[in-house]
Backbone atoms as SQL, in Angstrom:
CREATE TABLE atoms (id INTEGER PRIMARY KEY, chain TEXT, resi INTEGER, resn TEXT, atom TEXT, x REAL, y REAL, z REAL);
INSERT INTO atoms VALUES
  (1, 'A', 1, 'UNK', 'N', 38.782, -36.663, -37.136),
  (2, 'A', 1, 'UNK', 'CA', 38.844, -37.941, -37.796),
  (3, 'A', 1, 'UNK', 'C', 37.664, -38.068, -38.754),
  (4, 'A', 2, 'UNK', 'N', 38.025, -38.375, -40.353),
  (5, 'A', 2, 'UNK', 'CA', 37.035, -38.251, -41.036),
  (6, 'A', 2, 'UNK', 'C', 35.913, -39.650, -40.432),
  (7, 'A', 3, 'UNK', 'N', 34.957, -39.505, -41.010),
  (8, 'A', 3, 'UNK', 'CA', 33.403, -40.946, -40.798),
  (9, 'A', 3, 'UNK', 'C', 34.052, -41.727, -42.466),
  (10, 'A', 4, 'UNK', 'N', 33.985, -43.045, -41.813),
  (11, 'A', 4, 'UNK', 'CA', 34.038, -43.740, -42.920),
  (12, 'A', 4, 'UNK', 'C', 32.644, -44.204, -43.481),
  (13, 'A', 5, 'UNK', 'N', 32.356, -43.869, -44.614),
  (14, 'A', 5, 'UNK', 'CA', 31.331, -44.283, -45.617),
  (15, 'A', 5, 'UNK', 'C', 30.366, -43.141, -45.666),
  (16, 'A', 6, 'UNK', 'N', 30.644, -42.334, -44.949),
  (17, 'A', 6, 'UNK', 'CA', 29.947, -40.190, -45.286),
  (18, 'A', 6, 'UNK', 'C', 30.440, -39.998, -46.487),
  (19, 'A', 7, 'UNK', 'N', 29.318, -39.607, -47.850),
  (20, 'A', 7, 'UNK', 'CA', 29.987, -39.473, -48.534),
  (21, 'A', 7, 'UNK', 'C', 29.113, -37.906, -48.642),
  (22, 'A', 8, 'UNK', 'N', 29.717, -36.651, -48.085),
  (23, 'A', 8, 'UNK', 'CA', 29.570, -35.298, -48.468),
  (24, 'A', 8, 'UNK', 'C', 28.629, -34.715, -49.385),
  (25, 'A', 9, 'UNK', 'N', 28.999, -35.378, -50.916),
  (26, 'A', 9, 'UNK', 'CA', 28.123, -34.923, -51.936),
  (27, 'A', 9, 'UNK', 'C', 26.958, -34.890, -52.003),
  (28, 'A', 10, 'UNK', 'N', 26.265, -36.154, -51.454),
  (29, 'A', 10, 'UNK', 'CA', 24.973, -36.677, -51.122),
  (30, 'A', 10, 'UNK', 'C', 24.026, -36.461, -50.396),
  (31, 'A', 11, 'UNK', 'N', 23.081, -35.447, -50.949),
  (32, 'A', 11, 'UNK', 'CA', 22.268, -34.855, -49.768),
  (33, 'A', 11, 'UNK', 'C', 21.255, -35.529, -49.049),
  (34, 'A', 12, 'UNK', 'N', 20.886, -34.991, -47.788),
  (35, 'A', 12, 'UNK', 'CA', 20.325, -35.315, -46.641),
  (36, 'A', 12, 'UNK', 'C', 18.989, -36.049, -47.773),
  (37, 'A', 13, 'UNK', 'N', 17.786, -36.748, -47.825),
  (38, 'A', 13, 'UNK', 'CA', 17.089, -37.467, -48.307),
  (39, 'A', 13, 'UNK', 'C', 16.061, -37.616, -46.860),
  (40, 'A', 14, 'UNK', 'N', 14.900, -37.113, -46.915),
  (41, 'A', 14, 'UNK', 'CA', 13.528, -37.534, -46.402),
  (42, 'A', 14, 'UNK', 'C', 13.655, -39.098, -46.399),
  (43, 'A', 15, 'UNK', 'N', 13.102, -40.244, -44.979),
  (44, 'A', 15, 'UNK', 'CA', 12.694, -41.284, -45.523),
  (45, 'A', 15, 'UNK', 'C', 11.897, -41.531, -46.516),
  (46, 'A', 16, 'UNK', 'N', 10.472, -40.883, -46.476),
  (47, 'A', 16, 'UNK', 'CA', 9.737, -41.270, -46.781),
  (48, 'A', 16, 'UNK', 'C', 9.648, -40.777, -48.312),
  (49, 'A', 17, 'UNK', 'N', 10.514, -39.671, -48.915),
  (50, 'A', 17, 'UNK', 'CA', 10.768, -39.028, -49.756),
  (51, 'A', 17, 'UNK', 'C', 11.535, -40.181, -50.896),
  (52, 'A', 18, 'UNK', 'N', 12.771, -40.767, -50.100),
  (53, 'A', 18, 'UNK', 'CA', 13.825, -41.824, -50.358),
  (54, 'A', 18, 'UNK', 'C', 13.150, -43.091, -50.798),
  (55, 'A', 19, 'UNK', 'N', 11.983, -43.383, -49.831),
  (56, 'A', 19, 'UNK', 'CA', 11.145, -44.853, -50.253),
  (57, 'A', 19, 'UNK', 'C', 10.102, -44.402, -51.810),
  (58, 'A', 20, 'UNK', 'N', 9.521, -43.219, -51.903),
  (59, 'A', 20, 'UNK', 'CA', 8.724, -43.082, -52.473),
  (60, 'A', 20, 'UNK', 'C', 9.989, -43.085, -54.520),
  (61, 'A', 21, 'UNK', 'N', 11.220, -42.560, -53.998),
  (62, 'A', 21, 'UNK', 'CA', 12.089, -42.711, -55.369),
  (63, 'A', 21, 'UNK', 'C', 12.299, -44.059, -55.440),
  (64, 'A', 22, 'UNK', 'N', 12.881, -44.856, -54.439),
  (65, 'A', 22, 'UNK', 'CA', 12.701, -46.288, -54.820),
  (66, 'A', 22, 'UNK', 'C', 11.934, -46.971, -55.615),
  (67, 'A', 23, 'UNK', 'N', 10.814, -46.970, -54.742),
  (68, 'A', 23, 'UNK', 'CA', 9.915, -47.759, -55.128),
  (69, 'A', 23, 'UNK', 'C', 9.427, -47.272, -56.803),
  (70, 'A', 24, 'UNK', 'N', 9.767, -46.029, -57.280),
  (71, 'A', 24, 'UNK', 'CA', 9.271, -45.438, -58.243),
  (72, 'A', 24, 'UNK', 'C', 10.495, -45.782, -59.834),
  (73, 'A', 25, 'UNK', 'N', 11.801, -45.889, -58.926),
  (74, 'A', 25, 'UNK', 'CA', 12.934, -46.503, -60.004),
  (75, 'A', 25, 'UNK', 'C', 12.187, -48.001, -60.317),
  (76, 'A', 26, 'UNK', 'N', 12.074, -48.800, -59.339),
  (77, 'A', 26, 'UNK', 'CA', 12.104, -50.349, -58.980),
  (78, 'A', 26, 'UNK', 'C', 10.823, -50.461, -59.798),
  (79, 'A', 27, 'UNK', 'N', 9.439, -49.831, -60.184),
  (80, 'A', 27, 'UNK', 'CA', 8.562, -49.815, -61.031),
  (81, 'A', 27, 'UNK', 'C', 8.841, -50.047, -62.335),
  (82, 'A', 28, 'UNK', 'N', 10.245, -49.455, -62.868),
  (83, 'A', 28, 'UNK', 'CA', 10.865, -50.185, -64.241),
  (84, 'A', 28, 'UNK', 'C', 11.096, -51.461, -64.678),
  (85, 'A', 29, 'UNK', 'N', 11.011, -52.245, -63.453),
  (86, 'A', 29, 'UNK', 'CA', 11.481, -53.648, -63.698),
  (87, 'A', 29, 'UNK', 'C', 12.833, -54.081, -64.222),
  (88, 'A', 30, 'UNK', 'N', 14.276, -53.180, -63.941),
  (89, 'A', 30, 'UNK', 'CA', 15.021, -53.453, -63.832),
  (90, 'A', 30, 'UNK', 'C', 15.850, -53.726, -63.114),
  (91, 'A', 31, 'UNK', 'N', 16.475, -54.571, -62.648),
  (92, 'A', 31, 'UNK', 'CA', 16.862, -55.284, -61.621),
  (93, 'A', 31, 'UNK', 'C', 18.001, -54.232, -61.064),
  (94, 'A', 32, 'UNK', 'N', 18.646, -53.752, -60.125),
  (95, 'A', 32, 'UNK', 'CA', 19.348, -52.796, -59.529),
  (96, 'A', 32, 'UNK', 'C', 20.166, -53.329, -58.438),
  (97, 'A', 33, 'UNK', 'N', 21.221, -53.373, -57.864),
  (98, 'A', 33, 'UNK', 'CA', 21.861, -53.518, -56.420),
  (99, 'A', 33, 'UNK', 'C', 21.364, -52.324, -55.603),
  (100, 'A', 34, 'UNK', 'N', 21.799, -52.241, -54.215),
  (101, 'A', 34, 'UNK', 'CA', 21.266, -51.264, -53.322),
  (102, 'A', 34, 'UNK', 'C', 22.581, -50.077, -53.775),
  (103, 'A', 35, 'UNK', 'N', 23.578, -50.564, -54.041),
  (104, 'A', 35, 'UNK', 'CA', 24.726, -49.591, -54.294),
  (105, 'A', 35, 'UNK', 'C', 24.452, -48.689, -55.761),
  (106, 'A', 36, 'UNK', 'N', 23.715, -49.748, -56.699),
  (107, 'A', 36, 'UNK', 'CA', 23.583, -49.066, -58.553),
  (108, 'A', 36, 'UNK', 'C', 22.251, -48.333, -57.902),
  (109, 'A', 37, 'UNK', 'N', 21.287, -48.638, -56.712),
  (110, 'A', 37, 'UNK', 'CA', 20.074, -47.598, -56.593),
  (111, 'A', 37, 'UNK', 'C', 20.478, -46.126, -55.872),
  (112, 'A', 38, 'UNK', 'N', 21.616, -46.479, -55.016),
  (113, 'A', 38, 'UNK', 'CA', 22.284, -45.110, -54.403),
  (114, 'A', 38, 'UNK', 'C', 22.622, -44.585, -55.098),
  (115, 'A', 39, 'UNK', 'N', 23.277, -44.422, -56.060),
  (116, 'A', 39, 'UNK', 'CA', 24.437, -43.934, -57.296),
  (117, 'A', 39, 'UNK', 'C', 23.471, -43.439, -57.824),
  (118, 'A', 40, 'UNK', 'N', 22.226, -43.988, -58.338),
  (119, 'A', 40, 'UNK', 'CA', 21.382, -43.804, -59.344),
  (120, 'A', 40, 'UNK', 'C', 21.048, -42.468, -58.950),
  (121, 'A', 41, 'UNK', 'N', 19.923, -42.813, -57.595),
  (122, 'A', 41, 'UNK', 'CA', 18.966, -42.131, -56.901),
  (123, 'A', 41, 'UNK', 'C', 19.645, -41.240, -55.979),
  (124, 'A', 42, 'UNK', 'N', 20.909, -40.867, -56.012),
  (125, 'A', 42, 'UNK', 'CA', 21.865, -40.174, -54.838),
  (126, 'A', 42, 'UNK', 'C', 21.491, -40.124, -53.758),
  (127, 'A', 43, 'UNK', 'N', 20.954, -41.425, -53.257),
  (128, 'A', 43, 'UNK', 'CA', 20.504, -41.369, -51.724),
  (129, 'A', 43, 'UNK', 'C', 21.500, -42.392, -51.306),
  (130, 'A', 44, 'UNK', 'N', 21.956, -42.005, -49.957),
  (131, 'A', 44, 'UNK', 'CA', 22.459, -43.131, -48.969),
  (132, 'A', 44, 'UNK', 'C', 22.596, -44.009, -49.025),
  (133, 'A', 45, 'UNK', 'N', 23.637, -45.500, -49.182),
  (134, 'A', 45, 'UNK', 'CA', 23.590, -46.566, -49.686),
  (135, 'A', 45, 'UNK', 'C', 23.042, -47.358, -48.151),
  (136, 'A', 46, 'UNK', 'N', 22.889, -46.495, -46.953),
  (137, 'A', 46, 'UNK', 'CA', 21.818, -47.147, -45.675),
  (138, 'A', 46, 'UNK', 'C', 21.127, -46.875, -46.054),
  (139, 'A', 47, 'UNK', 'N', 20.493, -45.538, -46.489),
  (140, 'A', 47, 'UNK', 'CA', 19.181, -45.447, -46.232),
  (141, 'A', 47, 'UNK', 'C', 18.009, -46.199, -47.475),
  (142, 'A', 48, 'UNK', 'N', 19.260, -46.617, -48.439),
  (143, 'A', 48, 'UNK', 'CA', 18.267, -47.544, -49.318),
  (144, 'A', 48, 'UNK', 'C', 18.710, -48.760, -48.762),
  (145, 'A', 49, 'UNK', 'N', 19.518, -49.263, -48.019),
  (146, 'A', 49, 'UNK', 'CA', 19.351, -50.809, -47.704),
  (147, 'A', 49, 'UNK', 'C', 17.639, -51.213, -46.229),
  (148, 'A', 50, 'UNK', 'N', 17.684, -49.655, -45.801),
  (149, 'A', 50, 'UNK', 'CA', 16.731, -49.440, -44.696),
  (150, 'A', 50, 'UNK', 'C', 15.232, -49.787, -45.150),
  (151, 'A', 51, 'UNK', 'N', 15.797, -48.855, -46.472),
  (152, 'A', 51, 'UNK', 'CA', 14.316, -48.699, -47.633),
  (153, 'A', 51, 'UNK', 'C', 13.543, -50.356, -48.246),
  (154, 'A', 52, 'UNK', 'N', 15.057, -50.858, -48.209),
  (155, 'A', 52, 'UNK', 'CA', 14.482, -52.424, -49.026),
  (156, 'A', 52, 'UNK', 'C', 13.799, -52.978, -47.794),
  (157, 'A', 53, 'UNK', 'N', 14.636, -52.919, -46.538),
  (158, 'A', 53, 'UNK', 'CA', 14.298, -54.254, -45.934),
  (159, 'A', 53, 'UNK', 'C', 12.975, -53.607, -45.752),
  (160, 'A', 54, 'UNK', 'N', 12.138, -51.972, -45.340),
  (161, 'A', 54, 'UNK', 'CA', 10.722, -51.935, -44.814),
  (162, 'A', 54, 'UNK', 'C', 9.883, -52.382, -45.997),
  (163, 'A', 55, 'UNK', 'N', 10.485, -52.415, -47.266),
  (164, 'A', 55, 'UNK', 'CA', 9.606, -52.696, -48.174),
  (165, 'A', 55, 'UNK', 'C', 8.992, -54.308, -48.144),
  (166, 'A', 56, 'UNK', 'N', 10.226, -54.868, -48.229),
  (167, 'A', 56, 'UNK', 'CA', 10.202, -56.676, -48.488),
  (168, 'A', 56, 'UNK', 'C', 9.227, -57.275, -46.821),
  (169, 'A', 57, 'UNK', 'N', 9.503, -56.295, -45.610),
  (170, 'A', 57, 'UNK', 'CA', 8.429, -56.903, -44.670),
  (171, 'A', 57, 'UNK', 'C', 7.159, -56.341, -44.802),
  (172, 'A', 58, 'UNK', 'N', 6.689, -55.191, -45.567),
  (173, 'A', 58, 'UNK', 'CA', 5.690, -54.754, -46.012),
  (174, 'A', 58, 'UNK', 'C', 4.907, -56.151, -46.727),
  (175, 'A', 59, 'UNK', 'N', 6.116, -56.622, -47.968),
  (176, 'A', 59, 'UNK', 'CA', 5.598, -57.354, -48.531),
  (177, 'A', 59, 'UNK', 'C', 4.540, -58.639, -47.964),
  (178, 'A', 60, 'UNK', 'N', 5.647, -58.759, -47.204),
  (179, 'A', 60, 'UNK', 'CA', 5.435, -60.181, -46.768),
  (180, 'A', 60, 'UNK', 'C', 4.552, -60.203, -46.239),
  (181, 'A', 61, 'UNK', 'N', 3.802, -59.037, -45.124),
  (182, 'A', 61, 'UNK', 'CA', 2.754, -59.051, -44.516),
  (183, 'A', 61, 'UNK', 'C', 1.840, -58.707, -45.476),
  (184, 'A', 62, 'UNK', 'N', 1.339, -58.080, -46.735),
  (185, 'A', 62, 'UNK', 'CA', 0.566, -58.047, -47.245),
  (186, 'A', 62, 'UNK', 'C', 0.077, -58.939, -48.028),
  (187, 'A', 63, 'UNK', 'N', 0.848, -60.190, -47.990),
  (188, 'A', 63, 'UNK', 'CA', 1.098, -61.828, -48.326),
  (189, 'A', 63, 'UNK', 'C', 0.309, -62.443, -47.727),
  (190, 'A', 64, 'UNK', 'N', 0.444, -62.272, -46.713),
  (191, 'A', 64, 'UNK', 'CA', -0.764, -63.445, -45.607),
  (192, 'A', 64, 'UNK', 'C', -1.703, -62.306, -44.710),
  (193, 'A', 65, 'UNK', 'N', -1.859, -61.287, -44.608),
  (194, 'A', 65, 'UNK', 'CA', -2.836, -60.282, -44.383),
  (195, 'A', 65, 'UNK', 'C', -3.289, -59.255, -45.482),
  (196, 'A', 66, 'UNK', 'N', -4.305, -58.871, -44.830),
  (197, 'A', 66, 'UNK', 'CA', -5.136, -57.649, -45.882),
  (198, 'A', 66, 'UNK', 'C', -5.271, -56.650, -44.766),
  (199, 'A', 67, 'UNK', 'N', -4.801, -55.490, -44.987),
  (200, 'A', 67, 'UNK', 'CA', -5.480, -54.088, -43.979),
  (201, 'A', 67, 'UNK', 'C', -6.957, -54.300, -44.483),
  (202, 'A', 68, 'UNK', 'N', -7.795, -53.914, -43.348),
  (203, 'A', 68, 'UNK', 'CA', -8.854, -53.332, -43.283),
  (204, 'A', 68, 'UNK', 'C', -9.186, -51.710, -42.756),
  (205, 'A', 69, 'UNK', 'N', -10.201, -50.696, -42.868),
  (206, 'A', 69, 'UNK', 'CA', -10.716, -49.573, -42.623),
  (207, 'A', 69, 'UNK', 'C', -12.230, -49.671, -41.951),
  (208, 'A', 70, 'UNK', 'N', -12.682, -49.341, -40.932),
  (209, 'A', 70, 'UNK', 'CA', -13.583, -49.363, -40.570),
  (210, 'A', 70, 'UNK', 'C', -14.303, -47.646, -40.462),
  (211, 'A', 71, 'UNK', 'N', -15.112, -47.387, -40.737),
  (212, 'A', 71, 'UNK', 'CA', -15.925, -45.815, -39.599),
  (213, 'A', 71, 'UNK', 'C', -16.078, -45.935, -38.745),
  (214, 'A', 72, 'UNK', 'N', -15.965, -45.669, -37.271),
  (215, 'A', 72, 'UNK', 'CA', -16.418, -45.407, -36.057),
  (216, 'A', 72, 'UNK', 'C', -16.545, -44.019, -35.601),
  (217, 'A', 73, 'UNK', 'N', -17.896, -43.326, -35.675),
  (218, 'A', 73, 'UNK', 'CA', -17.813, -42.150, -35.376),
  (219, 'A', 73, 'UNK', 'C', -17.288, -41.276, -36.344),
  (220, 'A', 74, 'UNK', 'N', -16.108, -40.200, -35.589),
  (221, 'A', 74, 'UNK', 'CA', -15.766, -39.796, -36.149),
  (222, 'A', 74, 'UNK', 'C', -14.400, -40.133, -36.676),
  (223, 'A', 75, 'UNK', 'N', -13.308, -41.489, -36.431),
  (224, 'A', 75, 'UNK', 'CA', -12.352, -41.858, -36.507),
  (225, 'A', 75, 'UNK', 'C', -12.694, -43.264, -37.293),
  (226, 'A', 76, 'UNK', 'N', -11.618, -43.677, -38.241),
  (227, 'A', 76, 'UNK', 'CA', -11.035, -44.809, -38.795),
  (228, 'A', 76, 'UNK', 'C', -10.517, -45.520, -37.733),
  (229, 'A', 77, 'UNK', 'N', -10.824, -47.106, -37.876),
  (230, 'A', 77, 'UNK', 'CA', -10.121, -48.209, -36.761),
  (231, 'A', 77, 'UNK', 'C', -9.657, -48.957, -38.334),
  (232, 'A', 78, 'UNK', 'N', -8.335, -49.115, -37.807),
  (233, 'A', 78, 'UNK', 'CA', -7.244, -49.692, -39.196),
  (234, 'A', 78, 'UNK', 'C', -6.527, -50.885, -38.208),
  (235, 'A', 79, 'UNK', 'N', -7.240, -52.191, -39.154),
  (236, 'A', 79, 'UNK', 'CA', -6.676, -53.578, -38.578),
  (237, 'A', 79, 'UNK', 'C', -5.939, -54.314, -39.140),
  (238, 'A', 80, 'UNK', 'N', -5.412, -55.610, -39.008),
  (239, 'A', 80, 'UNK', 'CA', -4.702, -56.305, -40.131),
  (240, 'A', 80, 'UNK', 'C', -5.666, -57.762, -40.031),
  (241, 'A', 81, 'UNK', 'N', -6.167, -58.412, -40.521),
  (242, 'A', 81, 'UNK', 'CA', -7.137, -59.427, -40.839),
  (243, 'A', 81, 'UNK', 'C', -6.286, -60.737, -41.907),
  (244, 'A', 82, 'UNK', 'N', -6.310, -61.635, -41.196),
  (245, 'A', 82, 'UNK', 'CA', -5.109, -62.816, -41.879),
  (246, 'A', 82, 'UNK', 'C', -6.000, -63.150, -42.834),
  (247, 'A', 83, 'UNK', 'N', -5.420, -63.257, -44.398),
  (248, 'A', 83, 'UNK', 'CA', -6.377, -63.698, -45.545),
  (249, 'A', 83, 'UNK', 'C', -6.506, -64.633, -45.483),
  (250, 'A', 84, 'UNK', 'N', -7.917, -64.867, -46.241),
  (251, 'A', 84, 'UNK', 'CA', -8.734, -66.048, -46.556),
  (252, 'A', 84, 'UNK', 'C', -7.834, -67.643, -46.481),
  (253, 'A', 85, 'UNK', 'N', -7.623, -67.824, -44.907),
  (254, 'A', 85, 'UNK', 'CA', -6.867, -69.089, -44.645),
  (255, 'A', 85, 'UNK', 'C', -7.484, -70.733, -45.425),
  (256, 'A', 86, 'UNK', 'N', -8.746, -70.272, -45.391),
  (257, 'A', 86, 'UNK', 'CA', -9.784, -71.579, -45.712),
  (258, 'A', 86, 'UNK', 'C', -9.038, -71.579, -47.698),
  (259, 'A', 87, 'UNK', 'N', -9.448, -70.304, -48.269),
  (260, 'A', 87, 'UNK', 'CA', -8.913, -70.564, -49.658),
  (261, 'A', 87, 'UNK', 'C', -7.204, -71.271, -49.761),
  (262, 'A', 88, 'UNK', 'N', -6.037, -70.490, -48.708),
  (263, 'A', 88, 'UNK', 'CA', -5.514, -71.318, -48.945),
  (264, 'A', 88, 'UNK', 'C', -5.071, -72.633, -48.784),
  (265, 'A', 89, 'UNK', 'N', -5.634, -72.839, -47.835),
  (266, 'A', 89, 'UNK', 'CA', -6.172, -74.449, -47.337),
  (267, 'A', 89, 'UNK', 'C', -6.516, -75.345, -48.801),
  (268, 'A', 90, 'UNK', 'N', -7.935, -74.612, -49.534),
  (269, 'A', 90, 'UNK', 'CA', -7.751, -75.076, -51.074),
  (270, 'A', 90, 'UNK', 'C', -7.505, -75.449, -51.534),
  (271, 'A', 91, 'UNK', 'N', -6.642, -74.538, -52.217),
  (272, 'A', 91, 'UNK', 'CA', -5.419, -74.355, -52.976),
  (273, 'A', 91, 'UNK', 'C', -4.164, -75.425, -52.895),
  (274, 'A', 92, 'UNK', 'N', -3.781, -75.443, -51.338),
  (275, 'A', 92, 'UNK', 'CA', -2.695, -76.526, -50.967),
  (276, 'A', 92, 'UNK', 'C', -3.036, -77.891, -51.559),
  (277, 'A', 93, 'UNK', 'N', -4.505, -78.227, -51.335),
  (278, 'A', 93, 'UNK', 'CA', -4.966, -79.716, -51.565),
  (279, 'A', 93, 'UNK', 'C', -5.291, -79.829, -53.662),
  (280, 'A', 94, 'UNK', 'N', -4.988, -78.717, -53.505),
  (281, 'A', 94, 'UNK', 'CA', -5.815, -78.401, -55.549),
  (282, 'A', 94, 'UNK', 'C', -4.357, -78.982, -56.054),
  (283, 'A', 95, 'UNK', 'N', -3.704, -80.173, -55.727),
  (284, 'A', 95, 'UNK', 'CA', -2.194, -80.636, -56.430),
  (285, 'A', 95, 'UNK', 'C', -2.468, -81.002, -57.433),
  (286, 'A', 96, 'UNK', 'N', -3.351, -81.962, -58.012),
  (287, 'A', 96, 'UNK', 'CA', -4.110, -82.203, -59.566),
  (288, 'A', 96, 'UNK', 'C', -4.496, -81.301, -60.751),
  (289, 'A', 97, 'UNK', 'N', -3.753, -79.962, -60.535),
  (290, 'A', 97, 'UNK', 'CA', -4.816, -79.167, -60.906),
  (291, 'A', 97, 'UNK', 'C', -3.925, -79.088, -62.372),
  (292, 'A', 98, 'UNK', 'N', -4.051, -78.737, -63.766),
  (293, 'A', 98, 'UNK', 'CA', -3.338, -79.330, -64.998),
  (294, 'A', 98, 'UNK', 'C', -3.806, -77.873, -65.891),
  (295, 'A', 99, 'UNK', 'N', -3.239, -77.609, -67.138),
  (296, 'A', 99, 'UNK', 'CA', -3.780, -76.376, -67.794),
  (297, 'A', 99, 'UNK', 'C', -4.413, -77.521, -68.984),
  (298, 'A', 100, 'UNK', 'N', -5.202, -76.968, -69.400),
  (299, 'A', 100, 'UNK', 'CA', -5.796, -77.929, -71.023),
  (300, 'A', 100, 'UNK', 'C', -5.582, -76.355, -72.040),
  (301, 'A', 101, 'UNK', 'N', -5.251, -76.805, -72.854),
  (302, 'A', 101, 'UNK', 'CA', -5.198, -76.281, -74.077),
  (303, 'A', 101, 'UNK', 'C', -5.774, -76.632, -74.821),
  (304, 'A', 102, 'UNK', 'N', -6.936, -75.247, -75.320),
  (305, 'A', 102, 'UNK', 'CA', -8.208, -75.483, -76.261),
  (306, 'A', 102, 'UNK', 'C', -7.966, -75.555, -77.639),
  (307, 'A', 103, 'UNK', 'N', -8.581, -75.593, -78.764),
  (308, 'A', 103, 'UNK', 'CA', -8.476, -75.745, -79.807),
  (309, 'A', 103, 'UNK', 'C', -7.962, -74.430, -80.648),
  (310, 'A', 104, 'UNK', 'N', -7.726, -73.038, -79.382),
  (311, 'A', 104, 'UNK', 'CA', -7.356, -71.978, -80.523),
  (312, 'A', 104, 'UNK', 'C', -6.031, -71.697, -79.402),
  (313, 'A', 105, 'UNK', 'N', -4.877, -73.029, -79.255),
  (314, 'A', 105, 'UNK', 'CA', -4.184, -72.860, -78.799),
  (315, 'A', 105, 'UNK', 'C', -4.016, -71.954, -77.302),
  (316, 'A', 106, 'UNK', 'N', -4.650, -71.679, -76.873),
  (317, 'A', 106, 'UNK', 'CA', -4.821, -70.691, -75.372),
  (318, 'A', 106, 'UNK', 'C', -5.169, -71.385, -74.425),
  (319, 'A', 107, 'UNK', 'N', -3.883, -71.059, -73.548),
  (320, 'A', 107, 'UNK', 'CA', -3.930, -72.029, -71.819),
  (321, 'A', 107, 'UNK', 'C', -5.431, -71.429, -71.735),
  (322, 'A', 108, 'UNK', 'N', -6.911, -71.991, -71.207),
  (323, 'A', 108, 'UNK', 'CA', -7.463, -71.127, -71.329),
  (324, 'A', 108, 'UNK', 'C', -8.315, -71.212, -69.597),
  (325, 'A', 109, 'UNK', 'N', -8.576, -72.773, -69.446),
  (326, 'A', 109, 'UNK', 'CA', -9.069, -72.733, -67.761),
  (327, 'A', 109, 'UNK', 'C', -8.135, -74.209, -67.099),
  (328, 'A', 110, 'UNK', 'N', -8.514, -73.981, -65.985),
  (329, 'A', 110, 'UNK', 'CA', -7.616, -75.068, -65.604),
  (330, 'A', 110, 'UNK', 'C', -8.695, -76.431, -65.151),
  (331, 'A', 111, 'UNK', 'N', -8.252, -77.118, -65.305),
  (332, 'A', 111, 'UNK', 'CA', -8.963, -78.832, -64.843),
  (333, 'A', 111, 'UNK', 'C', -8.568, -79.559, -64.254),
  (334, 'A', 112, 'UNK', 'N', -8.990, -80.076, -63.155),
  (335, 'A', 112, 'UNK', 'CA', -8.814, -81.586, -62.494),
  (336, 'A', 112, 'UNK', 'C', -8.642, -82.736, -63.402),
  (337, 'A', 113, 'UNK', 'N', -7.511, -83.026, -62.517),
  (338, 'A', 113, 'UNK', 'CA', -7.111, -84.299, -63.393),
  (339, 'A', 113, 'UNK', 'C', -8.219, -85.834, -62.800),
  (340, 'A', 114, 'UNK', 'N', -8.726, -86.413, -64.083),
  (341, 'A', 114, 'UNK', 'CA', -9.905, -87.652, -63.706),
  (342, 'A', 114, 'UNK', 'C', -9.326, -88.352, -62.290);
């Protein structure tokens, strides 16, 4: 009994091989489906839907955390450290905040509104 959605032609693809063409098409800034990136990139139309979702939770955690690297000895200790919560604390309350436009036309700093 044939596998439905094996498509033969399409060779076997490394993950990490598969993420690294992604991410390297998706650097064009043209917008793609997961099906126009398979076709494209002749990889697996799973193994690029696999590829998006580790990317987009990559994202997200590098959104509200920062990796850190430490030395100890002779080994690296690799943490995740939640960013600067106090800045966006800030930021949330900065609702006044307005662009002025200087005299040589250029958004140029931003100002509190009086």
């Amino acid at each position: 009994m044939p596998m439905t959605g094996f498509n033969p032609s399409i060779q076997r693809v490394g993950y990490i091989d598969a993420m690294a063409r992604i991410v390297e098409e998706l650097k064009n800034g043209v917008p793609l489906s997961i099906g126009d990136l398979s076709k494209k990139l002749d990889i697996d139309r799973r193994t690029v839907g696999r590829v998006i979702d580790v990317l987009l939770d990559i994202q997200e955690t590098f959104n509200s955390q920062s990796m850190t690297t430490e030395k100890s000895g002779r080994s690296f200790l690799v943490a995740f450290r939640e960013r600067g919560s106090a800045v966006r604390e800030i930021l949330k309350s900065a609702t006044n905040v307005v662009r002025r436009n200087t005299q040589f036309g250029l958004w140029s700093f931003l100002k509190r509104k009086e």
